[in-house]
Phi, psi and omega in degrees: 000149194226153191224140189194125185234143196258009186085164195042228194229079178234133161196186191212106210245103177234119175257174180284346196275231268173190189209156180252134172216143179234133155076028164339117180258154189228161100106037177242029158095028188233166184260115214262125159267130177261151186223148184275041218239147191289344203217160180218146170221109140252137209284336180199166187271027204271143201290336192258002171214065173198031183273069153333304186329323196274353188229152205225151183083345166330170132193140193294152200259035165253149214026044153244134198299352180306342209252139169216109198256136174215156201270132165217190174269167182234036160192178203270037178223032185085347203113308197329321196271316199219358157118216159274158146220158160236183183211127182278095163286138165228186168202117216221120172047040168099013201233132172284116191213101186248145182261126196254333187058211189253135151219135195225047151253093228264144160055030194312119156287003189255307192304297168308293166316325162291330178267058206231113180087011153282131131280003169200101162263128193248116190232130172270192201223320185314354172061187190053292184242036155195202198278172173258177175335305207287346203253334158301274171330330182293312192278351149320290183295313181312335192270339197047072158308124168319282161296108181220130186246116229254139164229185159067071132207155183321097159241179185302128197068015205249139188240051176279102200272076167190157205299178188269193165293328178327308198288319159301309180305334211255018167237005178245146163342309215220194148179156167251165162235145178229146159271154178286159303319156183269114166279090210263123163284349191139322184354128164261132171146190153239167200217113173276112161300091178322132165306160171266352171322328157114030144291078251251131176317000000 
């Protein structure tokens, strides 16, 4: 399974059962990439993760059984400030994989429980308009995630008023960098994934 993340909560998730692209972002000072894919997910409709246009060959993943969606908000007031989100659980070559999207709500327990047995969590960390580090981290230890690949944060040029990666890597012991795309295997840990953005080791 290969994995290539494009900045923000943008990626391309491709296995031999088919391939995925989540969350295409438009007009936030990054450089937009078109992607090709049997399936498209956006977790909601804020502009900076639903530019569908970038992605060609799609088709939405409700009622096919790999994908399993569930709504949760997307801040800690019900929804009132910023609405829904959803969060994609799948499964691709043999691997458990969920996608959180913006979700801004600390310690959903019905949310901990579908992810009990991911092997690859993609959570974001960047604060302001989702959970924060702490709240990222929470939701990592708790899923007993294998994998966990931190998204949704401040990189360069990017004009997203929201933090960098740092404050999250800086609560695990250990963590890795990898470059895009990821040939992901099973790998344990967390993995800051480099961007296509043109980051460097």
């Amino acid at each position: 399974m290969k994995i290539t993340y494009f900045g923000h909560s943008h990626f391309l998730v491709e296995g031999k059962d088919y391939s995925i692209t989540l969350d295409p972002f438009s007009n936030i000072g990054l450089k937009e990439f078109e992607t090709r894919s049997d399936y498209l997910f956006c977790s909601h409709g804020h502009y900076d993760h639903s530019n569908f246009k970038l992605c060609t060959g799609a088709k939405p993943v409700y009622g096919i059984k790999e994908f399993e969606t569930l709504k949760v908000f997307h801040d800690e007031k019900g929804g009132s400030l910023r609405g829904e989100n959803e969060v994609l659980i799948f499964w691709l070559d043999g691997f458990k994989l969920a996608f959180l999207g913006d979700i801004g709500e600390n310690n959903n327990e019905m949310l901990i429980e579908k992810l009990k047995g991911v092997d690859v969590l993609f959570v974001p960390v960047g604060g302001t308009y989702t959970i924060t580090d702490k709240g990222a981290y929470e939701y990592a230890i708790k899923s007993g995630a294998k994998t966990v690949i931190p998204m949704h944060y401040h990189v360069l040029n990017s004009t997203v008023d929201i933090e960098g990666v740092a404050p999250f890597l800086q609560r695990f012991e250990s963590f890795k960098v990898e470059k895009s795309p990821l040939k992901y295997c099973g790998q344990k840990g967390v993995i800051r994934l480099l961007s296509m953005q043109g980051e460097k080791l």
